[in-house]
C-alpha positions as CSV (number, residue, x, y, z in Angstrom):
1,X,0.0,0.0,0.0
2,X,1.2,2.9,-0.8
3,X,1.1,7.1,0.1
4,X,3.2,10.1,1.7
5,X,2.7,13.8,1.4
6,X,3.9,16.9,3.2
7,X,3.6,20.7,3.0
8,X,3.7,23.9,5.4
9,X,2.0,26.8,7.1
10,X,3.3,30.3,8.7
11,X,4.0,29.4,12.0
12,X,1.1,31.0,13.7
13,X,-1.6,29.8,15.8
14,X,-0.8,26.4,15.1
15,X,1.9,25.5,18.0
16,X,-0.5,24.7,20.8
17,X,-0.4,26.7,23.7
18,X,-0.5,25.1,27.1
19,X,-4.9,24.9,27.3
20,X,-5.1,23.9,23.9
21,X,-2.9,21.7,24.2
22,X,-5.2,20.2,27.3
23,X,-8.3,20.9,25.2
24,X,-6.5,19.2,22.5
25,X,-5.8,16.1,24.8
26,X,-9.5,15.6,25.9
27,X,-10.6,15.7,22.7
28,X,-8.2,13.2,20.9
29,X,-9.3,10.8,23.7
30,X,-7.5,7.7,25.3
31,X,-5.3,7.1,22.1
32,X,-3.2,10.8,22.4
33,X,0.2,10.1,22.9
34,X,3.3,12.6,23.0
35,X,4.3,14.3,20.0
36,X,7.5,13.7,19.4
37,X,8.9,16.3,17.0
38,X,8.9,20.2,18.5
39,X,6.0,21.8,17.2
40,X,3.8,18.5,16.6
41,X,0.3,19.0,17.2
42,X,-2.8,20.2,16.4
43,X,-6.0,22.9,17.0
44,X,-9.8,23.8,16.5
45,X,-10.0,27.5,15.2
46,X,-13.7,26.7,14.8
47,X,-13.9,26.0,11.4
48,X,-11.1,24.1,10.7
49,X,-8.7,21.8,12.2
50,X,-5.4,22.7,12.3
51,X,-2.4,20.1,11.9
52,X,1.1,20.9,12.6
53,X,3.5,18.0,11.7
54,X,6.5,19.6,13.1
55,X,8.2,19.5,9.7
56,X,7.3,22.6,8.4
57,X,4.2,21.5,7.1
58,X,0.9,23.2,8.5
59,X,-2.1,22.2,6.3
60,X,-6.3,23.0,7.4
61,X,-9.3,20.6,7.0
62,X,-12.6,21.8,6.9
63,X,-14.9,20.5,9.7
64,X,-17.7,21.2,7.2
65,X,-17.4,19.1,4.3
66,X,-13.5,17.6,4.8
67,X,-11.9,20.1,2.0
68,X,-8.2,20.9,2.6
69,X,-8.4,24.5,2.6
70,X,-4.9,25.3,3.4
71,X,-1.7,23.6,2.4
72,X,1.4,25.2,3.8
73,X,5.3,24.6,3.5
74,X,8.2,26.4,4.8
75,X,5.9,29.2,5.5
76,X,4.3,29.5,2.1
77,X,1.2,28.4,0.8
78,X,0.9,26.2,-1.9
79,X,-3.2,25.0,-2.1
80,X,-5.9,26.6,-3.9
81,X,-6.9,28.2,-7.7
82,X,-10.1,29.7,-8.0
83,X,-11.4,30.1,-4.9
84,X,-11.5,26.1,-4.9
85,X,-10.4,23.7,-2.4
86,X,-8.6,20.1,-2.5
87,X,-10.7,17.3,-1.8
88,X,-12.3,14.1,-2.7
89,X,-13.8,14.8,-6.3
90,X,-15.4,18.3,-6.2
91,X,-16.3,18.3,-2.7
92,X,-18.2,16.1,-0.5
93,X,-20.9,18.8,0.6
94,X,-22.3,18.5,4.4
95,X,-20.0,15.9,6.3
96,X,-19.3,14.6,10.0
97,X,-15.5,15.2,10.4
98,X,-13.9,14.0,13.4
99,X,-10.1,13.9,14.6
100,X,-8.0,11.6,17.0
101,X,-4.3,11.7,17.5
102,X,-2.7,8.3,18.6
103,X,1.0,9.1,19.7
104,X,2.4,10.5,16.5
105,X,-0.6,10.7,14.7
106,X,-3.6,12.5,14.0
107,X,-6.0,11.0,11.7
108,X,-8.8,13.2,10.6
109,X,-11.9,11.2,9.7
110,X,-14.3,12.5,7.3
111,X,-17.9,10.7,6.8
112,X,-20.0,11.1,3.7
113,X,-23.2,9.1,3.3
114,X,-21.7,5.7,2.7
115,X,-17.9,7.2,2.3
116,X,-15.0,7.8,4.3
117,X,-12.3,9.5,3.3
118,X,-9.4,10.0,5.5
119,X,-6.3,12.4,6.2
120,X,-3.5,11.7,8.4
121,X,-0.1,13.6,9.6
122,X,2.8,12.0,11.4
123,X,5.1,13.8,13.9
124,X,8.1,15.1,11.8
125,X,7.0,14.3,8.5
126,X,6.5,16.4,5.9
127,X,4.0,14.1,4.2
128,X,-0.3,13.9,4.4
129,X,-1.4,10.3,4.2
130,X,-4.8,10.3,2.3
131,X,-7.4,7.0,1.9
132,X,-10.7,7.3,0.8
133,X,-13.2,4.2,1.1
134,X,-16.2,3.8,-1.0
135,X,-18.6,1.1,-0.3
136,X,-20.9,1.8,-3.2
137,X,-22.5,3.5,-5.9
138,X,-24.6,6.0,-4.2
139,X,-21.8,8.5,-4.0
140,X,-19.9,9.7,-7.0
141,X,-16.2,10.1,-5.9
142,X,-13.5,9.0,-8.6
143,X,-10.6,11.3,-7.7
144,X,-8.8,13.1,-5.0
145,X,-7.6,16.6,-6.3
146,X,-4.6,18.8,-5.0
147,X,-5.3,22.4,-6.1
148,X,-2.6,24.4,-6.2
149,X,-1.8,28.4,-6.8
150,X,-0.9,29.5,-9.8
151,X,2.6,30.6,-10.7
152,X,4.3,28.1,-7.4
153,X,5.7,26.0,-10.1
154,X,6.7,25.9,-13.8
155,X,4.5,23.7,-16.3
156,X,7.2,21.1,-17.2
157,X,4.3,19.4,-19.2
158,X,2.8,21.1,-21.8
159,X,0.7,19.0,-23.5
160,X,-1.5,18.5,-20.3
161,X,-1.7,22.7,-20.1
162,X,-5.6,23.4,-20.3
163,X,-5.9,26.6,-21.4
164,X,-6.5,27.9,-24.8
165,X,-8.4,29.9,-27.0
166,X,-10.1,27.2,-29.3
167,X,-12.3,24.3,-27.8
168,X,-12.3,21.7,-30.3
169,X,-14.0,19.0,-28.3
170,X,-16.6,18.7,-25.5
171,X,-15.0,21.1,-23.3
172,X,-12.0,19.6,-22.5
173,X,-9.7,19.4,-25.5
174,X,-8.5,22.9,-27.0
175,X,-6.0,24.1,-29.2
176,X,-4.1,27.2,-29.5
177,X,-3.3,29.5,-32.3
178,X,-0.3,27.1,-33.6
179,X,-2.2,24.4,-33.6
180,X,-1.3,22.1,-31.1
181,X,-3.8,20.8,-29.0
182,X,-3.9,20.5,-25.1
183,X,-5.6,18.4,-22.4
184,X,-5.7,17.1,-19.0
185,X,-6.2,14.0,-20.6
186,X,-2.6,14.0,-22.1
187,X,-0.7,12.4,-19.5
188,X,1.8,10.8,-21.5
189,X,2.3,7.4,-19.2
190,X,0.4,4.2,-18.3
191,X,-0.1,3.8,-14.7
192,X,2.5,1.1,-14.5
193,X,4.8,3.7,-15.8
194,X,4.8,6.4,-12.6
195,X,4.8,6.7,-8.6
196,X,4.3,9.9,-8.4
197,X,3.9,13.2,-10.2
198,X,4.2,16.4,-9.3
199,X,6.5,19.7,-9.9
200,X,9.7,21.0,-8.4
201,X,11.2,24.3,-8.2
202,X,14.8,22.9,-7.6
203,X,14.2,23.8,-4.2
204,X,10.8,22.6,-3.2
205,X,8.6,19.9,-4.9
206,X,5.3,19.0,-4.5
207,X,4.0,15.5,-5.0
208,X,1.4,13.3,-5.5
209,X,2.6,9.7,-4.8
210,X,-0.1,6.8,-6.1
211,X,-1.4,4.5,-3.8
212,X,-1.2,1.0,-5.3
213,X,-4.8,1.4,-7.4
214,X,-6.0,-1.9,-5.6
215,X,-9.1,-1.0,-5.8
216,X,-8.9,1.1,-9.0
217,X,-9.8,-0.4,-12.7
218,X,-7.8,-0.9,-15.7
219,X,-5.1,-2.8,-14.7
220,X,-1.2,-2.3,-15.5
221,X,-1.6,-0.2,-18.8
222,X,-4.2,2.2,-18.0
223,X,-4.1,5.8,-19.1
224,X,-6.0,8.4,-16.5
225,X,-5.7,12.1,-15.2
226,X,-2.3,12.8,-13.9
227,X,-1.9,16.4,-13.6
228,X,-2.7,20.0,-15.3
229,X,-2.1,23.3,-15.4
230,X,-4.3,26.1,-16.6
231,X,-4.4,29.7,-15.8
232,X,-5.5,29.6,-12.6
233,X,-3.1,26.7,-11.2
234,X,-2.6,23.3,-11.2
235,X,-4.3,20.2,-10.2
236,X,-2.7,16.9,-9.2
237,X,-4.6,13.8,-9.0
238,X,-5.1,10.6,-7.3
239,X,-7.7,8.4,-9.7
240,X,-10.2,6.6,-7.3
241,X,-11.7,5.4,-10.9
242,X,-12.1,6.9,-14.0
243,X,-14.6,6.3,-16.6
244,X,-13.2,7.0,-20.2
245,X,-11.5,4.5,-22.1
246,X,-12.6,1.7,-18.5
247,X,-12.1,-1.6,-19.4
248,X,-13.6,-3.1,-16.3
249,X,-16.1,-2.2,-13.6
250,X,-15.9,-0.2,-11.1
251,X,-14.1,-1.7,-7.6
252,X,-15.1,-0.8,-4.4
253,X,-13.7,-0.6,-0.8
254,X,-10.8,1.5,0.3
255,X,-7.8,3.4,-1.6
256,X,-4.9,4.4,-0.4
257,X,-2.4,6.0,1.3
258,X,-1.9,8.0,-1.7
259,X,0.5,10.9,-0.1
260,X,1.1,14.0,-0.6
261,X,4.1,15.0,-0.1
262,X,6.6,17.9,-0.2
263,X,10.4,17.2,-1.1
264,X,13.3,19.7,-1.2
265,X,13.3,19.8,-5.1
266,X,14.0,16.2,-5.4
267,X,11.0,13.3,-5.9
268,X,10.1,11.6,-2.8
269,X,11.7,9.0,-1.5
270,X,11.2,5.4,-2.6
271,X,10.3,3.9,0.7
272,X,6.8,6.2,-0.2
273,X,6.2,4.4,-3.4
274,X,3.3,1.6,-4.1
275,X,4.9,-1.8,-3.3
276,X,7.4,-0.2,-0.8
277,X,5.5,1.9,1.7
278,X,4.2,0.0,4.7
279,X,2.0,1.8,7.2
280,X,1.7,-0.7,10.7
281,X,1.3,2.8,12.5
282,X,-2.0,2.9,10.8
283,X,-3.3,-0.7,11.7
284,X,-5.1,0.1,14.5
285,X,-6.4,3.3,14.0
286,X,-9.8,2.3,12.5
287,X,-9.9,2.8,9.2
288,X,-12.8,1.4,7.1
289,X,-11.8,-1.1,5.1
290,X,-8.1,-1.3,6.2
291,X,-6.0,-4.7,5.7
292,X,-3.2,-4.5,7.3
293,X,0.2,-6.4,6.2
294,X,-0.6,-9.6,8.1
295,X,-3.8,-9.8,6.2
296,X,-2.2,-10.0,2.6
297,X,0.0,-12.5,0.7
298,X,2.1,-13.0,-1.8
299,X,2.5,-14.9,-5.1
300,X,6.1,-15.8,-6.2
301,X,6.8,-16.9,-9.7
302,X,10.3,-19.4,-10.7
303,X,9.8,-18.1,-14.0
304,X,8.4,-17.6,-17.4
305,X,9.4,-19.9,-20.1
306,X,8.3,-19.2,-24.2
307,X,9.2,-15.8,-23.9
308,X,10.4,-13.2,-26.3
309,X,13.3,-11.4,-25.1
310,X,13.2,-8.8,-26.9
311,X,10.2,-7.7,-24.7
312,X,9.0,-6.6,-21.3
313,X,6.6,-9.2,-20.0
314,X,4.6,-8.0,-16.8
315,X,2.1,-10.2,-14.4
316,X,-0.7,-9.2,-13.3
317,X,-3.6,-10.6,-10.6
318,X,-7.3,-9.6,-10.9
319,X,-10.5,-10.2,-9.4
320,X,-13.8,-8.0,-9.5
321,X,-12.8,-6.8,-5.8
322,X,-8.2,-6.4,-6.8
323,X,-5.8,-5.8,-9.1
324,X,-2.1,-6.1,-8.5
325,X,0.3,-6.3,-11.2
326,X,4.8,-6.2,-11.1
327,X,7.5,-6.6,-13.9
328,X,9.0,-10.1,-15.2
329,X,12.6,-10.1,-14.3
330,X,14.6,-10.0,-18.1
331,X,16.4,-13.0,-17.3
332,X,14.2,-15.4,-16.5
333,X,10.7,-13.8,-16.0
334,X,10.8,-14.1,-12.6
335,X,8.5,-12.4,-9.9
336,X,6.9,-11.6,-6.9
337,X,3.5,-9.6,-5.7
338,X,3.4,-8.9,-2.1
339,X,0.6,-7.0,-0.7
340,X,-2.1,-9.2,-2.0
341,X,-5.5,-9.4,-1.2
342,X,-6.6,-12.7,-0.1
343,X,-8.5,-14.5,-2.4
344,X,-9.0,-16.4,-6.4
345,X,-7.5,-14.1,-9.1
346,X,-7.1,-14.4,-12.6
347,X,-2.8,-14.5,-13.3
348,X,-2.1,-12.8,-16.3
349,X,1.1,-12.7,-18.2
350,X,1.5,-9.9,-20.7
351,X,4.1,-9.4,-23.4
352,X,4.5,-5.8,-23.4
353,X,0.4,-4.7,-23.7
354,X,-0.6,-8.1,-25.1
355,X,-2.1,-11.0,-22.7
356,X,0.2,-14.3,-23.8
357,X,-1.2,-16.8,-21.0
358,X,-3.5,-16.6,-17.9
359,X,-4.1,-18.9,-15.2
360,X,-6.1,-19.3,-11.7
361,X,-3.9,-18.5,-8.3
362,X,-5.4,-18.3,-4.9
363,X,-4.2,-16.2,-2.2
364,X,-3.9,-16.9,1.7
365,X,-3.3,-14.5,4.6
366,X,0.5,-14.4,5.6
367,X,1.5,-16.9,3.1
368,X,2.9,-17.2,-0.3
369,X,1.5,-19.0,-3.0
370,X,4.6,-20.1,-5.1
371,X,4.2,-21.3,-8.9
372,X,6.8,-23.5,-10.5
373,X,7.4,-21.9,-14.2
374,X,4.7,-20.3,-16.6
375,X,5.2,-21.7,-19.6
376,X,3.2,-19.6,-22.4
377,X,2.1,-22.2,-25.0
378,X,2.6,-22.0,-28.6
379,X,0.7,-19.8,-30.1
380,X,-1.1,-17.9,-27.5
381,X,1.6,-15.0,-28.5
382,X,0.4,-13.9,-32.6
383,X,4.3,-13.6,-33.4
384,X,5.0,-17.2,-33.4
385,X,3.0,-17.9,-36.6
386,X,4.8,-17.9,-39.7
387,X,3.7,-14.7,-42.2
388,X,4.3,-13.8,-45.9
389,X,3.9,-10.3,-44.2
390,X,3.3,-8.7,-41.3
391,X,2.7,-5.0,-40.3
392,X,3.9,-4.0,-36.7
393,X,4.7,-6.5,-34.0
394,X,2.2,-8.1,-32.2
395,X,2.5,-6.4,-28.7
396,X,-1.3,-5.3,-28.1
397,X,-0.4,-1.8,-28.7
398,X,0.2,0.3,-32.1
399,X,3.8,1.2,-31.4
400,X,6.0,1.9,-33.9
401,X,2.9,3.1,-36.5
402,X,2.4,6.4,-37.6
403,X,1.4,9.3,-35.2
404,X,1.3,6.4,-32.2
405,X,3.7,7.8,-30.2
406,X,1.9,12.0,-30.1
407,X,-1.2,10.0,-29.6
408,X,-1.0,9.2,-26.3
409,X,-0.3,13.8,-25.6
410,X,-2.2,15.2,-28.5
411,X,-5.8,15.0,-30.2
412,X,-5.3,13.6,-33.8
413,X,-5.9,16.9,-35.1
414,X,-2.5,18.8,-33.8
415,X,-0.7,20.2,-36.6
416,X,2.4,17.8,-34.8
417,X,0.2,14.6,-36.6
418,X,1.7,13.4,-40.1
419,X,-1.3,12.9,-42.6
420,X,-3.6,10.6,-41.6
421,X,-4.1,9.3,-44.9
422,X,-1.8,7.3,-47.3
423,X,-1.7,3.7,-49.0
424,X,0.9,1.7,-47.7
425,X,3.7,-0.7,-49.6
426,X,4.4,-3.4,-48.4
427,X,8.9,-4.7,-49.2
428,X,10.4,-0.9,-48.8
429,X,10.8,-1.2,-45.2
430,X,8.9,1.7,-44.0
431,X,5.5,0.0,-44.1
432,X,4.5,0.0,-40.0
433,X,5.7,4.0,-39.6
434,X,3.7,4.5,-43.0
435,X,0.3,3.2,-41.7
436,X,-1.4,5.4,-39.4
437,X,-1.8,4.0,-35.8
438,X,-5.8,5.0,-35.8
439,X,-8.2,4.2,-38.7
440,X,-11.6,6.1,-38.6
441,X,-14.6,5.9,-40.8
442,X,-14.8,9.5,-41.7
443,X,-10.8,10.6,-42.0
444,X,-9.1,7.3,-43.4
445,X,-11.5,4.9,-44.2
446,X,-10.2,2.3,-47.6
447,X,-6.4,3.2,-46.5
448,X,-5.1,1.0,-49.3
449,X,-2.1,-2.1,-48.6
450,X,-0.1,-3.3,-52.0
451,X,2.2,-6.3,-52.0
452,X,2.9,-9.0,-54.1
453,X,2.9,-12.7,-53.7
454,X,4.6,-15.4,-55.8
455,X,2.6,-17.6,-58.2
456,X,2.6,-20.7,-55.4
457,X,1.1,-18.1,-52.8
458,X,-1.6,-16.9,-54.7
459,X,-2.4,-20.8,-55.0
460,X,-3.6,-21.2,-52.0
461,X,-5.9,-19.4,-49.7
462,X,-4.1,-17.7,-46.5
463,X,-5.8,-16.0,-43.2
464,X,-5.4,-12.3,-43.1
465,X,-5.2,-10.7,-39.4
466,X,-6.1,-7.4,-38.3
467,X,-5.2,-6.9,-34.9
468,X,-6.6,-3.8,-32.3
469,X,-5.8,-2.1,-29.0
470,X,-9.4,-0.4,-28.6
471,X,-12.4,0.6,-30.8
472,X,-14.7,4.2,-30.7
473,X,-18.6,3.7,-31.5
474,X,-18.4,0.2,-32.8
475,X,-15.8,0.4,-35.6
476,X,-13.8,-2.3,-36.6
477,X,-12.1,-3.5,-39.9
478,X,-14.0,-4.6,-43.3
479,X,-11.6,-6.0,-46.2
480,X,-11.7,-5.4,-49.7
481,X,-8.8,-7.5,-52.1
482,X,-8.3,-6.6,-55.6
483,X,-11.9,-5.3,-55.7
484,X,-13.4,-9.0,-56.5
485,X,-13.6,-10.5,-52.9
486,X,-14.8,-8.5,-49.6
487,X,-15.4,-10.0,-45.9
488,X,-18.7,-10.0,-44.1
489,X,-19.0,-7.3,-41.7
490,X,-17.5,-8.5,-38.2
491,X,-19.4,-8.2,-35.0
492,X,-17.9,-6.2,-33.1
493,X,-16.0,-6.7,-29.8
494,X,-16.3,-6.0,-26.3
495,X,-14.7,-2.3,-26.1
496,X,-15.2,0.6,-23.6
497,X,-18.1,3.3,-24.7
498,X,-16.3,5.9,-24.0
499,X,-13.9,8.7,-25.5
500,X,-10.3,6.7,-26.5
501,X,-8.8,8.0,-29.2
502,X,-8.7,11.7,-28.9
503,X,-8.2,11.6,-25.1
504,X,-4.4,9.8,-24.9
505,X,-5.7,6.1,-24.8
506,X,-5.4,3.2,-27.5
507,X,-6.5,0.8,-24.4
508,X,-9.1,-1.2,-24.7
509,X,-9.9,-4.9,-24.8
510,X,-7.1,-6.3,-27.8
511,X,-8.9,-8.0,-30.3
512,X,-8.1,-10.0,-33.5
513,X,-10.2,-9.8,-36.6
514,X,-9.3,-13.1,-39.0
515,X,-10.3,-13.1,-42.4
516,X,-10.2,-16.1,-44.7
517,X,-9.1,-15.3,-48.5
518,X,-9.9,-18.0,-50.9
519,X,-7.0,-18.4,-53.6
520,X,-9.6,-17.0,-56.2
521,X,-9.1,-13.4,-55.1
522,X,-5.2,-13.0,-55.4
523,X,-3.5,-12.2,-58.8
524,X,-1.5,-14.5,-60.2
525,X,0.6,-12.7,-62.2
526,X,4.3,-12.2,-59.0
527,X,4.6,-9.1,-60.9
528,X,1.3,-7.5,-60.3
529,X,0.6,-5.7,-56.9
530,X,-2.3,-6.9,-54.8
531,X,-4.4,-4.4,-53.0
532,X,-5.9,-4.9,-49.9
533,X,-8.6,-2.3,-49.0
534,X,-9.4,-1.6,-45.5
535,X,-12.3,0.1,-44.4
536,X,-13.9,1.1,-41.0
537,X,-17.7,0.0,-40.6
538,X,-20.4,0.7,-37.7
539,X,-23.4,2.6,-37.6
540,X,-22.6,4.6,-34.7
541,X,-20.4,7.7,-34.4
542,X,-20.6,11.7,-35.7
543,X,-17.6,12.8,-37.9
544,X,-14.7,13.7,-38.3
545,X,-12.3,12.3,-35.4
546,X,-15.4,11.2,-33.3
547,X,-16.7,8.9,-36.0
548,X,-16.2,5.2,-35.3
549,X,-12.5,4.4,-35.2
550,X,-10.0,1.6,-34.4
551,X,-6.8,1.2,-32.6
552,X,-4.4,-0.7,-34.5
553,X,-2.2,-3.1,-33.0
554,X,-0.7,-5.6,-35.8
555,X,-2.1,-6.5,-39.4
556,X,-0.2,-9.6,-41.0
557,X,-0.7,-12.6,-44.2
558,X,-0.1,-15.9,-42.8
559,X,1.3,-18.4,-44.6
């Protein structure tokens, strides 16, 4: 589990005198202990209360509704842009809020209809411990958000900047007069890919460090709100859940610590990061939903055999209530996942973005559950069948095509995008970074594939696949060869129903389209160029870049 934070306030009326410190005492009940770093300790000014962690970090909760309404470090506040708070989505409204401090401590509760969210301060630390719990549906919380003022920190990201002139979708995409686009959506990396974010002055950072998205959705490769910047500040976030692009449901039950945390220009340490950051100080202090170390497991792999080296492989555990996932060691693909939930998950071995083998694994309290070595059987990975040709690499993501890198920071219509348009050759060498990543039914529709085939190969009849990372409104692949033979129109798969394409995310549920092509459509002539015509089909969509589109992960002509 994973969290840390810190900040700081002027030194004012925060140092407890010697009757608040009594009233202080009465009202933290029989768990107060001694605080013991100078300064430690905390007050009621009525509306608020007031934590000192001795560490030069002063920060305000509301007693209202559980906003942090004041974030201070080294005598300098950092939280706030337009007159809003930080909090759990966009504020809870009317809540019970509550603190105890237990030796060096102090929890602040907050309770929310069925949720709970939770801050918590240790003596010395410059770090805020957050968890929120949600038990159901009936309240919508899917974020925790760190506002903070405008000009504390240079925007080191500018793709994720939110203000421009032009909107160019719903009201969250823009571009600016030279044509590149911003979002908060653009966030660049997966969630395997970060611990924390945040910005640094050389001299102070601020941090947001993930908690280890147990109970989020998406799994390993997920793309989700990170941070932004506008004109009035910055946000960082902590995803409780986030709907565009989901491929699963949502998870319920408690989050965190997520942490924020102030550094002296540096990121945090490591010992605050998901999969290193334990917390027994917090086992007994009552929060909902907590598991504490002794009531996880582990699962330990010898290793994974049928790899290919030439790529990452990462294993991953899910159920509907958990998801865990950790790197294949490059030698032998071994691993470990500690922290674990107990329970039956699904074991998942991805190469790169592409699942290769799964498997059932139960989980016990306080034990491991060791597995003698994966073996991925032939064929579950699309590289190991033979191809006359093959466009990309089967890795369940549309790397190395054209415009997939800027894809994941920019809407397809920044002037940074090569032309989405273009037929494709297939022998010169260039023919993935020549096909466009994305294929939509209004701006590329019947891109065009030539290539040859020698007189036995156009013999026989051979399998064409068409492989894909997500789909918008339905769309998926319809073939077209030398204008005499075209496929049936596929059904289409399970995807999200969401924005993908022009919000950062080619995730979705990989898929693989196979086509059978009798030898009666090929040319026999080796000279003469085939043409394979592609075409995006659904009835759903509106135009342009919102029409129904596809995610392209590999497209190859088996033997």
């Amino acid at each position: 589990m994973p969290g840390s934070g810190s900040g700081a306030v002027p030194r004012r009326t925060v140092v407890l005198g010697s009757a608040a410190a009594a009233a202080g005492a009465a009202l933290a009940g029989p768990l107060a202990g001694t605080a013991s770093a100078a300064g430690f300790g905390w007050s009621d000014d009525g509306t608020h209360y007031v934590v000192d962690t001795g560490a030069q970090l002063v920060f305000k909760v509301s007693k209202t509704n559980g906003d942090l309404t004041s974030l201070v470090y080294r005598g300098t506040e950092y939280q706030g842009y337009g007159g809003k708070n930080s909090h759990v989505e966009s504020g809870l409204g009317a809540s019970t809020v509550t603190l105890r401090q237990s030796g060096p401590t102090i929890l602040i509760s907050v309770a929310y209809g069925t949720l709970r969210h939770y801050y918590a301060a240790r003596s010395g630390e410059n770090h805020l411990y957050l968890w929120t719990h949600k038990a159901d549906d009936s309240v919508t919380a899917t974020r925790y958000i760190v506002r903070v003022k405008a000009g504390m920190f240079l925007n080191d990201e500018p793709d994720s900047y939110t203000y421009a002139p032009t909107t160019i979708e719903a009201s969250d995409v823009f571009r600016k007069a030279d044509g590149q686009t911003r979002s908060k959506h653009y966030a660049r990396r997966r969630v395997i890919d970060y611990d924390c974010v945040g910005w640094t002055t050389g001299s102070v950072g601020l941090w947001m460090v993930r908690s280890n998205h147990e109970k989020a959705s998406g799994g390993p490769f997920y793309r989700s709100l990170l941070r932004h910047q506008s004109a009035d500040g910055g946000g960082l976030y902590e995803i409780l859940y986030y709907g565009e692009n989901q491929t699963e449901p949502q998870r319920y039950g408690l989050q965190g610590p997520y942490v924020i945390a102030f550094t002296d220009g540096g990121t945090p340490p490591a010992a605050l990061f998901p999969g290193t950051l334990t917390t027994p100080w917090a086992d007994a202090l009552g929060i909902s939903g907590y598991v504490p170390a002794s009531g996880r497991g582990r699962v330990a792999g010898v290793g994974i055999a049928g790899r290919d080296t030439a790529y990452p492989y990462t294993v991953a555990l899910a159920n509907s209530d958990a998801q865990y996932w950790t790197s294949a060691r490059a030698s032998d693909g071994w691993f470990s996942l500690g922290g674990v939930l107990p329970g039956t998950y699904t074991l998942t071995v991805f190469k790169s973005e592409l699942a290769v083998y799964t498997s059932q694994v139960s989980v016990s309290a306080g034990a491991t559950t060791t597995l003698n070595t994966l073996t991925i059987p032939a064929g579950n990975d699309p590289s190991d069948a033979s191809a006359i040709w093959r466009i990309g690499e089967w890795t369940g993501t549309p790397s190395g095509f054209k415009n997939a890198d800027l894809m994941t920071y920019a809407h397809p219509s920044d002037v940074r995008a090569a032309p989405w348009t273009g037929n494709v050759v297939i022998g010169g060498g260039e023919e993935t970074s020549a096909f466009p990543c994305y294929l939509w039914k209004d701006v590329n529709s019947g891109l065009l594939v030539y290539f040859r085939l020698t007189a036995a190969q156009a013999a026989a009849a051979h399998t064409l696949r068409i492989g894909v990372t997500t789909a918008y409104a339905g769309g998926r692949p319809r073939v077209t060869v030398n204008d005499v033979w075209t496929s049936a129109v596929p059904a289409p798969p399970a995807q999200p129903g969401t924005r993908s394409l022009t919000v950062g995310s080619y995730r979705g549920n990989n898929h693989t389209f196979t086509y059978s092509v009798p030898a009666s459509a090929w040319l026999t002539d080796p000279s003469r160029y085939n043409v394979l015509r592609i075409d995006v089909v659904s009835g759903s969509g509106t135009t342009g870049f919102l029409s129904a589109g596809t995610a392209v992960d590999a497209i190859d002509l088996l033997v």
